[in-house]
Each structure stands twice: as C-alpha cells, then as structure tokens.
C-alpha atoms as one frame of an Amber mdcrd trajectory, in Angstrom:
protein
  19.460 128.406 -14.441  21.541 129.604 -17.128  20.437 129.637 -21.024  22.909
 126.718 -21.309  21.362 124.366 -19.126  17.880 125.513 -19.879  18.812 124.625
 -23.580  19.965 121.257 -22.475  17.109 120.617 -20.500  14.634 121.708 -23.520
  16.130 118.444 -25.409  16.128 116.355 -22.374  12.362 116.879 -21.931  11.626
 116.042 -25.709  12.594 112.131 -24.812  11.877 112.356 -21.306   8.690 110.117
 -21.633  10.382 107.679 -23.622  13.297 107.313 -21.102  10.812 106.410 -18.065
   9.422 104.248 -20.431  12.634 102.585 -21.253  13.913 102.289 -17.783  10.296
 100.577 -16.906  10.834  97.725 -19.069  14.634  97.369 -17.969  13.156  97.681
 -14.379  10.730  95.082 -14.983  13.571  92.296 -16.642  15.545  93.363 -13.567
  12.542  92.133 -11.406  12.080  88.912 -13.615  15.545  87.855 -12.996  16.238
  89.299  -9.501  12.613  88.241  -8.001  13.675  84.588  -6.551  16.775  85.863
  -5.177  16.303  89.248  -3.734  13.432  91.464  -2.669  12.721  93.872  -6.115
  10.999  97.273  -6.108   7.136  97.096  -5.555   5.505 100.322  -7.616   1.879
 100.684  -6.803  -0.530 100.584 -10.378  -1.423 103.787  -9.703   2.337 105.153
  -9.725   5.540 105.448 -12.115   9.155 105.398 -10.880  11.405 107.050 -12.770
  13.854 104.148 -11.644  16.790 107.055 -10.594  18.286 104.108  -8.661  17.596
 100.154  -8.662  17.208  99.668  -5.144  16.860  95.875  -4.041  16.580  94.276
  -0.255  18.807  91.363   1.370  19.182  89.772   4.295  22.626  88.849   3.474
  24.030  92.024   2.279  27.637  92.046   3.981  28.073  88.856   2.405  27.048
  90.463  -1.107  29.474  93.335  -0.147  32.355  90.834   0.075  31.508  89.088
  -3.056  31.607  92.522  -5.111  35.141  93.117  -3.551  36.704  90.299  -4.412
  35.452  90.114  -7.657  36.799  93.308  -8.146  33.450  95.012  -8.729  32.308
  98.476  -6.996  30.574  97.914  -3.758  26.830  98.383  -3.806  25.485 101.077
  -1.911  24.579  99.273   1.141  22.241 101.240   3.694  20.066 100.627   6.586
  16.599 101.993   6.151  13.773 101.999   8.000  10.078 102.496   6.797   9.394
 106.236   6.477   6.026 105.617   8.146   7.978 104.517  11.515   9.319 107.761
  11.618   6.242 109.181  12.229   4.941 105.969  14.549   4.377 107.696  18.357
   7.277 106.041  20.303
C-alpha cells in the first residue's frame, strides 16, 4: 500500500462505523418492503453485515431476469448457491 491509498483509507476509517450503521437501517427498510415477496438476508443478533451486497432468494428468478431486461434495467446478479455447510456434508 502506497501513502496515497493509506491516506485515503485513514479518512475512510474515520466514518467507517457510521457507514455500517447507515447501510443497517437501509438494509433493514429493504427487508420491510422486500420480506412478503422475496426471501431477505437473516443476520444472527450476535453479528453485523457490512451489507457489501443486498443479496435476496427467489424461486422465480429467470422470470425476474426477464422483467429487468425488458424494462431496460441491469440484470441482477443471478447465481446458484448452495449452503457452504453442504460442502463439507460426507457424500
């Protein structure tokens, strides 16, 4: 790391708290508005998300795909994941 970006990063970490903070609360509106329609991030009591991503689950999501396109909006990021823990599942 260069002075530069250690400079930049100083600043970054002087609001850093109050960013998590902010993306909580826009997490948790998300999660009041999305919760009947789509399965919303679960975050344990015990644990903070720093909310890099909003990542939501569908059944439905090539249908959602097709929506974004033709309303001329970026495709969401659409993956196929599979619990962490069944990676480590014997067979």
């Amino acid at each position: 790391m260069d002075t530069l970006q250690a400079a930049v990063l100083l600043v970054k970490l002087e609001v850093f708290a109050d960013e998590v903070e902010a993306r909580a609360r826009i997490a948790a509106r998300y999660g009041e508005l999305l919760r009947d329609a789509v399965e919303t991030p679960y975050i344990e009591p015990h644990n903070t998300s720093v909310y890099a991503q909003y990542t939501v689950q569908v059944d439905h999501r090539e249908a959602i795909g097709k929506i974004y396109r033709k309303r001329g909006y970026l495709p969401p990021c659409i993956t196929r994941c599979h619990c962490i823990c069944s990676l480590f599942s014997p067979g």
